[in-house]
ZAKEKOL-894388 format. One record per residue: x, y, z of N, C-alpha, C in turn. Coordinates in steps of 0.05 Angstrom, whole numbers, padded with zeros to 5 digits, always signed. Layout:
% residues N
XYZXYZXYZ/...
% end
This chain:
% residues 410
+00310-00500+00508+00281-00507+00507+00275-00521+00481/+00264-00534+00486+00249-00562+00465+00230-00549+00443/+00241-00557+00416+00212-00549+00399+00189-00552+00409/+00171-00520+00407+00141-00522+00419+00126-00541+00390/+00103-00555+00409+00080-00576+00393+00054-00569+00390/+00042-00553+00369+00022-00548+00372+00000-00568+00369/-00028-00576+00385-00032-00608+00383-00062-00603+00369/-00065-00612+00355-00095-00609+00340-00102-00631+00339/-00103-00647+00354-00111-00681+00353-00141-00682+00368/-00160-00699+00350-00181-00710+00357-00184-00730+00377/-00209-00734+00391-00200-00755+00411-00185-00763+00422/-00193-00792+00433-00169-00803+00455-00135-00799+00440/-00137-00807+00425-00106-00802+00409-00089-00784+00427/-00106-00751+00424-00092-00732+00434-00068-00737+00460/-00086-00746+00482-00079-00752+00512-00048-00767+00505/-00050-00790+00490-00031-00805+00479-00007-00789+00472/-00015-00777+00457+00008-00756+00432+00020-00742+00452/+00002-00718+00469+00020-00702+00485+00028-00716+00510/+00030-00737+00512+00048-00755+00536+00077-00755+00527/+00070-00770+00503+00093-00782+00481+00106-00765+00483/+00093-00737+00476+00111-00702+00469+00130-00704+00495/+00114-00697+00516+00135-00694+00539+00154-00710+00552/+00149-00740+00537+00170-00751+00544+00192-00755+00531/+00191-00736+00510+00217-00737+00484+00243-00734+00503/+00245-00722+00523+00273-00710+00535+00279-00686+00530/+00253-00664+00530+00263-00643+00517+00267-00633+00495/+00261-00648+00480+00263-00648+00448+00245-00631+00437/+00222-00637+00445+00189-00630+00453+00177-00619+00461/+00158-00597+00461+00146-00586+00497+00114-00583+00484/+00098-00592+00487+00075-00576+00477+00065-00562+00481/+00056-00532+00473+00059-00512+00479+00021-00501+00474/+00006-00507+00458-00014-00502+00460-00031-00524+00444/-00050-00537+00467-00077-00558+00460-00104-00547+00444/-00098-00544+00421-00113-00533+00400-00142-00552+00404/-00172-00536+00403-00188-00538+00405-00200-00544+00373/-00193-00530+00352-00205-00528+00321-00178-00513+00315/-00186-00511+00293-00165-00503+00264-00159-00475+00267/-00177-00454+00279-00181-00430+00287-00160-00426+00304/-00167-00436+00328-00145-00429+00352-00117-00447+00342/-00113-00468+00327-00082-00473+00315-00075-00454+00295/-00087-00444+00281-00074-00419+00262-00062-00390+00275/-00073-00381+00301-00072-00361+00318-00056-00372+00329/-00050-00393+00338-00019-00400+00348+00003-00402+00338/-00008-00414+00314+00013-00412+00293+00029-00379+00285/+00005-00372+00280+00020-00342+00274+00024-00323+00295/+00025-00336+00314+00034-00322+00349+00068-00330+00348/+00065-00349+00333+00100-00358+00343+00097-00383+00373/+00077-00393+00365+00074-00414+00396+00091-00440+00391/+00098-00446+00365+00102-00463+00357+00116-00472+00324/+00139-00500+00325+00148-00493+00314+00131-00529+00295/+00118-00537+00297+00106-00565+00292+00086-00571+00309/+00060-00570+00281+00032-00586+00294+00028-00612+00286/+00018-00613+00312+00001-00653+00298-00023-00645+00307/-00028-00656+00268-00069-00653+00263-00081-00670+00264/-00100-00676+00271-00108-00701+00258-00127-00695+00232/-00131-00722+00209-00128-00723+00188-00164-00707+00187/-00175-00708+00199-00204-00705+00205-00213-00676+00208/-00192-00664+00229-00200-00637+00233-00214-00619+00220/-00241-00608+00228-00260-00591+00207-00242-00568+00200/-00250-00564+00173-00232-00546+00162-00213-00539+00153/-00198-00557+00148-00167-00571+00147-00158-00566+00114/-00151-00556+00106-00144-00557+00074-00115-00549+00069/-00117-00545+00042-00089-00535+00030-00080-00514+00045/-00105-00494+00037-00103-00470+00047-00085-00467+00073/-00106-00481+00095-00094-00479+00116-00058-00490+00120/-00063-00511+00104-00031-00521+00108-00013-00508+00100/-00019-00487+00082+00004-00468+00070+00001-00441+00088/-00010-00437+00107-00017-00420+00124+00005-00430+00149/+00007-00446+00156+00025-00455+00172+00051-00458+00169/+00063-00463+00136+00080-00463+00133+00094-00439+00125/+00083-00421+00121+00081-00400+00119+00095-00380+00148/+00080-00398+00163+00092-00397+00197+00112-00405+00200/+00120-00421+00191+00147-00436+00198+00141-00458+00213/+00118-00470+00212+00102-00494+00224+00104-00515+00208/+00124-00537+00218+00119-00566+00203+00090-00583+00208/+00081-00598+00189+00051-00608+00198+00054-00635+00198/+00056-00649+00218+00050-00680+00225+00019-00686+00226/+00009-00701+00211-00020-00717+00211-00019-00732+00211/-00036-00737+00231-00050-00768+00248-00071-00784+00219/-00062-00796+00205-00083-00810+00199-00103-00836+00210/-00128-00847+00198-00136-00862+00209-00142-00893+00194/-00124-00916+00207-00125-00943+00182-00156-00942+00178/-00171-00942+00191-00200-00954+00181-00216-00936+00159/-00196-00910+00156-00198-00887+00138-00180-00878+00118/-00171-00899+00105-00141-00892+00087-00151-00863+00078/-00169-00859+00059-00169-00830+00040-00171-00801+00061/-00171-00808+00088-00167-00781+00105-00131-00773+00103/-00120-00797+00102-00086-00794+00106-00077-00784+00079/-00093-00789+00057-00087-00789+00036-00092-00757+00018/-00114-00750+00035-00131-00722+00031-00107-00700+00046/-00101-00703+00067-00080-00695+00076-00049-00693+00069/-00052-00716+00060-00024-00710+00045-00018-00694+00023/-00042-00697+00008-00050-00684-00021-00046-00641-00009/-00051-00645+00011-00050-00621+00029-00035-00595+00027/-00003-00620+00024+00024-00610+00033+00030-00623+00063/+00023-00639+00081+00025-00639+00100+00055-00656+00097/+00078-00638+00124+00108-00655+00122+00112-00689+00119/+00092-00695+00137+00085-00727+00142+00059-00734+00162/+00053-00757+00140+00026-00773+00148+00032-00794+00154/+00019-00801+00185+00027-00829+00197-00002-00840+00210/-00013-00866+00217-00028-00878+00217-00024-00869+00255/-00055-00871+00263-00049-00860+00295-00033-00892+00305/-00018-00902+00324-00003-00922+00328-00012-00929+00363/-00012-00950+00365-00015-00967+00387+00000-00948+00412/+00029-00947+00397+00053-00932+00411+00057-00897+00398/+00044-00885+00418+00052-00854+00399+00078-00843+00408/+00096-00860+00409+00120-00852+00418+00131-00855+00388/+00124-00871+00371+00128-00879+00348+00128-00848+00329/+00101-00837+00333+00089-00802+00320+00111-00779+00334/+00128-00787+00356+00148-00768+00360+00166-00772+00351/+00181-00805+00353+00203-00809+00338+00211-00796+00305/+00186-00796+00287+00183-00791+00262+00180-00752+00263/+00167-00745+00279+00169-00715+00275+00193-00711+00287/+00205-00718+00296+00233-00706+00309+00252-00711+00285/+00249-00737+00265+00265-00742+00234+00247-00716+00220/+00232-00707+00216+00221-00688+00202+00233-00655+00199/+00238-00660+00239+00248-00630+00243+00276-00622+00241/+00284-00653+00235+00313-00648+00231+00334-00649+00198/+00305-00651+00190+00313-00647+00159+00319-00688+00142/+00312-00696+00159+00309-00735+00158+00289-00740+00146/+00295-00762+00125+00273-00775+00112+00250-00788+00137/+00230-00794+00137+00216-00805+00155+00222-00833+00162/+00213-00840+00182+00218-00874+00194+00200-00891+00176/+00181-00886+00168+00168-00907+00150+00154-00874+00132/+00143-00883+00102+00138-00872+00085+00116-00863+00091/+00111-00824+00088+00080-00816+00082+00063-00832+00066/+00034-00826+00082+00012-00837+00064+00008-00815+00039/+00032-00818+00023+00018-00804+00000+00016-00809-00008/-00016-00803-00037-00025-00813-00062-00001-00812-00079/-00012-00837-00105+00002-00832-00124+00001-00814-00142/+00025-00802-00139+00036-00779-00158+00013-00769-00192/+00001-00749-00202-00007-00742-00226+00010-00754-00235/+00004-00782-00261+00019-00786-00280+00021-00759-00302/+00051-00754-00310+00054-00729-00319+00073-00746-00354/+00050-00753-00369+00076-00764-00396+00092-00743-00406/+00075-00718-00404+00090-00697-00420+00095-00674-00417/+00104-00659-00390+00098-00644-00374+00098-00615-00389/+00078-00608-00388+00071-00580-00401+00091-00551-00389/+00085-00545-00406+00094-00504-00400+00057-00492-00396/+00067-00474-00379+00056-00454-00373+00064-00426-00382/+00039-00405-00396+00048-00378-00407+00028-00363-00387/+00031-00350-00377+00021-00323-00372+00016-00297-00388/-00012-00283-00388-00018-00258-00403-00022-00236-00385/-00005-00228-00384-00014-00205-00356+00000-00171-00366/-00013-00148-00362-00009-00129-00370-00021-00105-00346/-00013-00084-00358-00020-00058-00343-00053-00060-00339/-00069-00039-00318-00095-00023-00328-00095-00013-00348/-00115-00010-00358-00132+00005-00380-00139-00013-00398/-00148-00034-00402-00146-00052-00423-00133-00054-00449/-00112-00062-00445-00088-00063-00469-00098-00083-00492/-00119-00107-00484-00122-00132-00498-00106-00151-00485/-00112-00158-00458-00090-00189-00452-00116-00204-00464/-00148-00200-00457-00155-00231-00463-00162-00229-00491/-00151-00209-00509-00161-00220-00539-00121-00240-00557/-00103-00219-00534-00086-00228-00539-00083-00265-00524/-00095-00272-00496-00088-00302-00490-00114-00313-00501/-00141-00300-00517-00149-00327-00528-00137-00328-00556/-00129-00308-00565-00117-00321-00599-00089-00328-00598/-00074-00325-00577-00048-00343-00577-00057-00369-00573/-00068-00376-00555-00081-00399-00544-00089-00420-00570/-00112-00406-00589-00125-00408-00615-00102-00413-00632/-00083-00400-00637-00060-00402-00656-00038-00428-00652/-00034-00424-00620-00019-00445-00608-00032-00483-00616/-00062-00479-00609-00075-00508-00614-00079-00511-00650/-00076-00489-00669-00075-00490-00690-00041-00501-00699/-00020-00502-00681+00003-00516-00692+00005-00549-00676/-00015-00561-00667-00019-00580-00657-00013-00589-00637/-00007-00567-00622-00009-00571-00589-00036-00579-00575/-00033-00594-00550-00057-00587-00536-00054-00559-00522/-00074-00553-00508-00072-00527-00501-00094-00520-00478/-00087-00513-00459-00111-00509-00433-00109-00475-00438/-00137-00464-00438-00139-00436-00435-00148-00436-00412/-00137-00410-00381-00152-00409-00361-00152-00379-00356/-00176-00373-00348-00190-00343-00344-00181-00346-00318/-00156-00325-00313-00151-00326-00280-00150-00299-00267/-00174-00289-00286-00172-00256-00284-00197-00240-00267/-00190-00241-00239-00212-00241-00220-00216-00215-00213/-00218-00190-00235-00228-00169-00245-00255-00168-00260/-00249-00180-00281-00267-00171-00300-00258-00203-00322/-00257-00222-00313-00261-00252-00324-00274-00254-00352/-00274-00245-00384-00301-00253-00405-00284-00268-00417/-00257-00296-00411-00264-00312-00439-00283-00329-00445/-00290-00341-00430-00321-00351-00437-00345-00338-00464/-00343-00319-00451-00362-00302-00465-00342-00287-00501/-00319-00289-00493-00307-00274-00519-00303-00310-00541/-00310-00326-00534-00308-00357-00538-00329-00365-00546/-00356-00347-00538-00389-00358-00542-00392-00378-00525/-00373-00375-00502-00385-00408-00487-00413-00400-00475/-00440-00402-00478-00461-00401-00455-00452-00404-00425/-00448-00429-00427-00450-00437-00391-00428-00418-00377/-00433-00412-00360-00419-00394-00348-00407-00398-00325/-00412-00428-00312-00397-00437-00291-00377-00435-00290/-00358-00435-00262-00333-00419-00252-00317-00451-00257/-00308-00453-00273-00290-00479-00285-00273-00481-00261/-00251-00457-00264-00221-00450-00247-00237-00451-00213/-00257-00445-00216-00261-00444-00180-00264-00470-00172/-00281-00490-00184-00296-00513-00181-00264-00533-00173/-00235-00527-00198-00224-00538-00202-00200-00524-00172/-00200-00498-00159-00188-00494-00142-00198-00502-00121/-00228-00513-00117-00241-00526-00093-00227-00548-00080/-00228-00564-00106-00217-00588-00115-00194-00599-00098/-00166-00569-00115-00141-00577-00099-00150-00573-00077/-00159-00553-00062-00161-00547-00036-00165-00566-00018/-00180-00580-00033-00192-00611-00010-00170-00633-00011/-00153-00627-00039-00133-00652-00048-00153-00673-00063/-00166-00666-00083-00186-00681-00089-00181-00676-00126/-00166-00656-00135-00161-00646-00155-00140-00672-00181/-00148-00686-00195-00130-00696-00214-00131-00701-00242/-00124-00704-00262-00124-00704-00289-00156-00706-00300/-00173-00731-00284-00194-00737-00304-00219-00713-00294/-00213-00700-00270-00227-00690-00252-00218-00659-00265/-00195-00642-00271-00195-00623-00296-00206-00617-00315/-00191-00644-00329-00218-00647-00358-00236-00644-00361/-00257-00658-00342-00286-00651-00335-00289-00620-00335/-00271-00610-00317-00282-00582-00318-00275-00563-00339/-00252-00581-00349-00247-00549-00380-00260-00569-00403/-00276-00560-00411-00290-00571-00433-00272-00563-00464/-00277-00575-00485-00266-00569-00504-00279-00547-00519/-00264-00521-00532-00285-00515-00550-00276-00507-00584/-00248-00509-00578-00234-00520-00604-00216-00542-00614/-00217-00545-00637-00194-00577-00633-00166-00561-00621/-00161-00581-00597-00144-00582-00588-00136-00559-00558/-00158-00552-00554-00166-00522-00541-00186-00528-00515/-00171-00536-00502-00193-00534-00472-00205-00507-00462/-00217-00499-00445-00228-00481-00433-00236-00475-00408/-00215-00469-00382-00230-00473-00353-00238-00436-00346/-00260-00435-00345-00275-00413-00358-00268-00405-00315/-00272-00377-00313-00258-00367-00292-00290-00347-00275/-00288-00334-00268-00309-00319-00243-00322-00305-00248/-00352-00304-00253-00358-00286-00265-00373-00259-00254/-00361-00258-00221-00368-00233-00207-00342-00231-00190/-00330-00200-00196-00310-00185-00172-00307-00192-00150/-00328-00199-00142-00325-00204-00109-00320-00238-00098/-00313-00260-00126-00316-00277-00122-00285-00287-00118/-00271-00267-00116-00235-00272-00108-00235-00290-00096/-00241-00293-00066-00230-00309-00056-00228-00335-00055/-00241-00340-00080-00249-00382-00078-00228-00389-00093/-00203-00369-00112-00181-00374-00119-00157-00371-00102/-00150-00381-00077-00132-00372-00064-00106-00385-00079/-00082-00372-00070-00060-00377-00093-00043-00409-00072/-00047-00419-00065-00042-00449-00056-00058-00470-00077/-00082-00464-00075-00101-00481-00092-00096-00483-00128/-00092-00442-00125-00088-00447-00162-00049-00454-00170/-00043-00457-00150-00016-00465-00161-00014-00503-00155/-00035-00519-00144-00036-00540-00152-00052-00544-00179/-00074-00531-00185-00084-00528-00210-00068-00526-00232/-00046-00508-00233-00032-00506-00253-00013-00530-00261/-00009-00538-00230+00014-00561-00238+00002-00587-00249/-00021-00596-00236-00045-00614-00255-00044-00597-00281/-00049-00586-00291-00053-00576-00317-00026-00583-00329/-00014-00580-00325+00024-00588-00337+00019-00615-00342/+00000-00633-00339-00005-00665-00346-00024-00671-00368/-00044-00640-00373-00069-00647-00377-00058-00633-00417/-00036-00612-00406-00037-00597-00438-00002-00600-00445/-00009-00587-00466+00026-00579-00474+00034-00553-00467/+00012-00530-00462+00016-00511-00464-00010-00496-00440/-00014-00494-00419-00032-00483-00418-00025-00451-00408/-00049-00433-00427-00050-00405-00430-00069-00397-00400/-00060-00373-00382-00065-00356-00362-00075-00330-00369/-00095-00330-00374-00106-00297-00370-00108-00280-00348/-00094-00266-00349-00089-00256-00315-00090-00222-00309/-00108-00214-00287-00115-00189-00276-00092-00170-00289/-00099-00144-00276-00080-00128-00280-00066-00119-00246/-00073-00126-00227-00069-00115-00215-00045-00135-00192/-00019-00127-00188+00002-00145-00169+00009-00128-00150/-00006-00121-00128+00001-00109-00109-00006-00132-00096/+00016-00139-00063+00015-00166-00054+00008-00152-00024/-00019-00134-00015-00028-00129+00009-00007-00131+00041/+00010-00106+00034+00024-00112+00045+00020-00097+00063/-00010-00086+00076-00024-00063+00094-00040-00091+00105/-00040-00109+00093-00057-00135+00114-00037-00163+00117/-00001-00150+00118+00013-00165+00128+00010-00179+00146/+00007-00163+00167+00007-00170+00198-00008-00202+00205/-00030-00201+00181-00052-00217+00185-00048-00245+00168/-00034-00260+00172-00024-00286+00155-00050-00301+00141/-00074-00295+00151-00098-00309+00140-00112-00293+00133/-00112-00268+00127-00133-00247+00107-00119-00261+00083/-00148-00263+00058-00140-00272+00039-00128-00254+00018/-00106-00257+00002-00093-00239-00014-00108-00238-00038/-00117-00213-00043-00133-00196-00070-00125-00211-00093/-00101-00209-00099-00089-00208-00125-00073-00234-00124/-00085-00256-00108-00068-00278-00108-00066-00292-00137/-00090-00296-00145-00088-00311-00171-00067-00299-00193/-00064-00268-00201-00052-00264-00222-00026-00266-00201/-00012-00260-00183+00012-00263-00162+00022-00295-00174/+00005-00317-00170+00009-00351-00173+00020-00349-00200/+00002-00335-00224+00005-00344-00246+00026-00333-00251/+00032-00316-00246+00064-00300-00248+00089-00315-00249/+00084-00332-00223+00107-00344-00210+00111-00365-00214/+00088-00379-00231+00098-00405-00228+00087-00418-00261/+00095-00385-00281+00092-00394-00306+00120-00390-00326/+00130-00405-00333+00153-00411-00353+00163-00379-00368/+00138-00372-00375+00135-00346-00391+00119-00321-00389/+00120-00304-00388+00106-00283-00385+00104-00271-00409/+00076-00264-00423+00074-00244-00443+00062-00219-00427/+00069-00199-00431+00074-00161-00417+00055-00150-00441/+00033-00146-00441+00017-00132-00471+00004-00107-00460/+00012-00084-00479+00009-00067-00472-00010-00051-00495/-00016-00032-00492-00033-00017-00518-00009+00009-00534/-00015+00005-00556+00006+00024-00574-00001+00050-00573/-00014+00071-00549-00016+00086-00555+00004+00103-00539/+00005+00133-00538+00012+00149-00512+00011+00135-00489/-00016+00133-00477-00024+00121-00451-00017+00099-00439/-00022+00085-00464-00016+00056-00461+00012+00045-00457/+00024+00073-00471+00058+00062-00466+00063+00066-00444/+00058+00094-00434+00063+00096-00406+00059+00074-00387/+00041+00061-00386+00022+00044-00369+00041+00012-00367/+00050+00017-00389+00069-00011-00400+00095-00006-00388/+00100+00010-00391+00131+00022-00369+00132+00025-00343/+00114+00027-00325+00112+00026-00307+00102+00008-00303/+00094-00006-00309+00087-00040-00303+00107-00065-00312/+00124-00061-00327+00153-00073-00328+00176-00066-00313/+00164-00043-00298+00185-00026-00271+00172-00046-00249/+00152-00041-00240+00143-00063-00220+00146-00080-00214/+00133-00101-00238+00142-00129-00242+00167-00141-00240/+00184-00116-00241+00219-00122-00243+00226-00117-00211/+00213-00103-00197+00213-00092-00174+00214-00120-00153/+00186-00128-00162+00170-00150-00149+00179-00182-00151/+00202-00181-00172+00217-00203-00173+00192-00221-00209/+00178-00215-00205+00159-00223-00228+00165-00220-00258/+00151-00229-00273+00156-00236-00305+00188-00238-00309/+00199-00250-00292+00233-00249-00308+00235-00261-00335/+00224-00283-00341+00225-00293-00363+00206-00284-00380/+00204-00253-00395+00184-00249-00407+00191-00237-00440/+00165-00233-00453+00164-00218-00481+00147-00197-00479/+00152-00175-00494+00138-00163-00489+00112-00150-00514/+00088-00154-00521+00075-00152-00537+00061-00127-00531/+00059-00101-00556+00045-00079-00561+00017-00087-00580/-00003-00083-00567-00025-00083-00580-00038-00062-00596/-00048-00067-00620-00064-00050-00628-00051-00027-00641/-00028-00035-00649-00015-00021-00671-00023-00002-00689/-00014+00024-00690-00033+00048-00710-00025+00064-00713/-00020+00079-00742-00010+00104-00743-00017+00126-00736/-00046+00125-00733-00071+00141-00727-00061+00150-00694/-00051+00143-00682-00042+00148-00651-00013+00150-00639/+00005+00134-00662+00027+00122-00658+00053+00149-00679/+00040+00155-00701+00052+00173-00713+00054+00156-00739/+00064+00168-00764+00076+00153-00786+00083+00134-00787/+00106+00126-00776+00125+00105-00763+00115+00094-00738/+00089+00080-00736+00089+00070-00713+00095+00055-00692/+00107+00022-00711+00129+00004-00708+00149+00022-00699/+00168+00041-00710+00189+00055-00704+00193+00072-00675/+00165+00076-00671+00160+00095-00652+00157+00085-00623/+00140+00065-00628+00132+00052-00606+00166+00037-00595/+00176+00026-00611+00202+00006-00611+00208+00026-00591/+00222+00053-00605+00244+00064-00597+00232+00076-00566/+00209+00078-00557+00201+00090-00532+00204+00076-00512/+00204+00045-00521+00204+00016-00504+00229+00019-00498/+00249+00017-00516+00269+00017-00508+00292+00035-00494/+00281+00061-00497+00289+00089-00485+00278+00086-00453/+00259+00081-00449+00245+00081-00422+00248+00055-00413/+00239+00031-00425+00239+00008-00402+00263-00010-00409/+00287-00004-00434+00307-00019-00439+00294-00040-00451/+00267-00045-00465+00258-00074-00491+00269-00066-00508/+00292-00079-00523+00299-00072-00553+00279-00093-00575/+00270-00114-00564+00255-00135-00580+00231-00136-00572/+00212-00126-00587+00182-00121-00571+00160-00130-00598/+00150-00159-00593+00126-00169-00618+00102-00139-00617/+00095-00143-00641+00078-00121-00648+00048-00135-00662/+00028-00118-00649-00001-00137-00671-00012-00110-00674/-00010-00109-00700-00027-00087-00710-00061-00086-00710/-00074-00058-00706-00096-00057-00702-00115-00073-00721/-00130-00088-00732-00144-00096-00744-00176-00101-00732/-00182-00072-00731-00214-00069-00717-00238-00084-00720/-00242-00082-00752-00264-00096-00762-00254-00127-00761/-00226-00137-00759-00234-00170-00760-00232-00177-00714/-00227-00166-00707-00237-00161-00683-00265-00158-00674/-00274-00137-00685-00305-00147-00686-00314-00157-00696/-00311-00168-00708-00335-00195-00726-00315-00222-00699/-00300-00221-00698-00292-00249-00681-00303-00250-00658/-00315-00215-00649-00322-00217-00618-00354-00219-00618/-00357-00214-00646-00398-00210-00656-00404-00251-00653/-00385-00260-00668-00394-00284-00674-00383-00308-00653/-00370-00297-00620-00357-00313-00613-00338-00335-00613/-00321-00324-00633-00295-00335-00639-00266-00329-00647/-00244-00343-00650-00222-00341-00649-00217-00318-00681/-00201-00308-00671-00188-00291-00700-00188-00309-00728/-00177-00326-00722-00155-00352-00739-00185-00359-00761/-00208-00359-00737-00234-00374-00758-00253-00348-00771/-00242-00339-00762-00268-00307-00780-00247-00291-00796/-00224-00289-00790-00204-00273-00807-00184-00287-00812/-00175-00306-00828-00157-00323-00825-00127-00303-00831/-00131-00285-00857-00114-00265-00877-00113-00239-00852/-00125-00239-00837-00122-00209-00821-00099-00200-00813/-00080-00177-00809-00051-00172-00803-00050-00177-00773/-00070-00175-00762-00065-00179-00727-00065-00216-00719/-00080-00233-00746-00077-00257-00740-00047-00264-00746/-00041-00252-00767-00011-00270-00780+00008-00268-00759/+00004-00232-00737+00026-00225-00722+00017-00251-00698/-00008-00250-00698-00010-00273-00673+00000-00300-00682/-00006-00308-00699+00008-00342-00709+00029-00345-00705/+00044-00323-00712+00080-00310-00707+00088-00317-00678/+00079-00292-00668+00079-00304-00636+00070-00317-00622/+00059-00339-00633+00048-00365-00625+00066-00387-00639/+00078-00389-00652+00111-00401-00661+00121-00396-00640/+00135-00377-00637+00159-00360-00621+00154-00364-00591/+00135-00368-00579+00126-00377-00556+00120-00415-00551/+00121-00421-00573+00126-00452-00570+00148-00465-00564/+00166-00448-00588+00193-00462-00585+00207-00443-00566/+00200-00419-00563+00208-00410-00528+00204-00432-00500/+00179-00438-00498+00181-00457-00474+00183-00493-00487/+00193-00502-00511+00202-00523-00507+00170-00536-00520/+00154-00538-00521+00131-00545-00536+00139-00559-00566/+00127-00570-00572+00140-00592-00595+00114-00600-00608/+00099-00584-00638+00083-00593-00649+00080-00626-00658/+00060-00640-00655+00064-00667-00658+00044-00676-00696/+00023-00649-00690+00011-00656-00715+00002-00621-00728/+00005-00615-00753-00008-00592-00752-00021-00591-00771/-00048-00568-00754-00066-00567-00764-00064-00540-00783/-00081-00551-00805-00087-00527-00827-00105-00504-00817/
% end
């Protein structure tokens, strides 16, 4: 039996397409005449089919969905339309396998999905846009840690702060769809969802360098800002298709851009069944996977160690942070014992096997005045022991992912 065709085609075209289908020789069979995007996704994840043709128009049609399909094991052929170049083009931006102009002859749209399904370059070239010029393709870090608040976002905005202080550019993004405040730990007022506006964006395939920018504003030299969600329930406008084109635009836009990311990586695996319930924890899941580096920050106390150990058990579990460091926050003898460097070291390494673990000592009062006056450590405490440890590890994480100061700033 012939690869099934799932047919999502608009108008007359359609009638055309599934002729064409059945006269492959078998090759072919079409198996279900999709009405909307709804009833091709339910087919899709029925197993009806192993390749749809969309057309480029279809309401509803996005990234999203295209990674929902492939997800299926569904190749996506789209119909574009010549009197409509930017529909073929929007689609392609998609992920879609191949975009072809609807043809006189749609025997032409089988010939090319049948090179598709067989692992063949196409008969004539996708309508795809030109490529993000990328001069200097960035690294990506990730800040992601246990519950209880250890400090990831005081730790990713002053790495971030420290990082654009050795003359990097630097994208900061709030991808923490918990409890989201760098904005607010930054003094930015406006409070618009930067990261959502800019995941819309990919979603449509509409997302590129000058169209970022716009949305992360500057608010230090050299320090962008795509300021992230500023209510719990607003998860789902980050689905992890969208923010992992986001990120890869951002690899054009910075040298370095910084991830603030949830605490929470459980990948809903009680709403398996369901290939289109949206995943909770997709955003910190994306940033995980598709960042160069992982910083693991934990709090220096009892609790906090615990919390840190069992969340470097996970993550190891889950295939996540392989490439990581691991940073103890909030360093203190007051909790930690005499020896608290000593203590903390040796517990890390007894329980989760870190023998090399950066340390930032507690420094309360220059913490609060940076969070009173909305700003970076570096500018209200320049001498503070938790800034110097951050400047430190803001070195050490440069020349970890390959970053290359071009001018530095005092």
């Amino acid at each position: 039996m012939g690869v099934g065709v799932l047919c999502a085609v608009q108008g007359a075209a359609e009638s055309a397409i599934v002729q064409a289908v059945e006269g492959s020789g078998g090759r072919l069979s079409v198996t279900r005449r999709c009405a909307d995007l709804t009833e091709l996704l339910a087919a899709a994840e029925a197993g009806l089919g192993g390749l749809a043709v969309v057309s480029a128009d279809l309401e509803r049609l996005d990234r999203e969905a295209v990674d929902v399909l492939h997800r299926c094991g569904v190749r996506v052929v789209g119909l574009g339309d010549p009197t409509r170049p930017w529909l073929a083009e929007r689609l392609a931006a998609h992920g879609a396998d191949l975009v072809v102009d609807v043809p006189a002859d749609a025997d032409a749209v089988v010939r090319e999905a049948l090179g598709v399904l067989a692992g063949d370059a196409p008969a004539r070239p996708a309508a795809t846009p030109e490529p993000v010029p990328v001069s200097r393709p960035g690294a990506t870090v990730a800040v992601w840690g246990p519950t209880g608040a250890p400090g990831r976002t005081f730790i990713a905005v002053n790495l971030a702060a420290e990082l654009a202080a050795l003359g990097l550019d630097v994208l900061l993004v709030d991808a923490d769809t918990y409890g989201g405040v760098v904005a607010q730990v930054l003094g930015v007022l406006d409070e618009s969802p930067g990261l959502a506006a800019a995941a819309r964006a990919a979603g449509q395939g509409a997302l590129d360098l000058p169209t970022l920018a716009r949305l992360a504003p500057v608010v230090l030299p050299r320090l962008r800002l795509l300021s992230g969600v500023a209510r719990a329930d607003r998860w789902p406008e980050l689905p992890g298709s969208s923010l992992e084109e986001v990120l890869r635009v951002a690899r054009g836009l910075a040298d370095v851009t910084v991830v603030d990311t949830g605490f929470a990586i459980e990948q809903d695996e009680v709403l398996s069944y369901d290939t289109r319930a949206p995943v909770r924890n997709a955003a910190t899941l994306t940033a995980l996977e598709q960042s160069d580096l992982v910083l693991v920050v934990g709090a220096a106390d009892p609790v906090g160690v615990q919390r840190l150990v069992r969340a470097l058990g996970e993550a190891s579990e889950k295939g996540l942070a392989v490439t990581r460091r691991v940073v103890v926050n909030r360093l203190r003898h007051t909790v930690a014992g005499p020896r608290p460097a000593e203590s903390v070291g040796a517990a890390l390494a007894r329980y989760a096997g870190e023998h090399d673990v950066a340390l930032v000592p507690d420094d309360r009062a220059a913490a609060d005045a940076a969070l009173l006056e909305g700003r970076a450590l570096r500018e209200v405490a320049p001498g503070s022991p938790a800034r110097r440890s951050l400047a430190a590890l803001a070195a050490e994480v440069a020349a970890s992912v390959g970053a290359e100061a071009r001018t530095t700033v005092a």
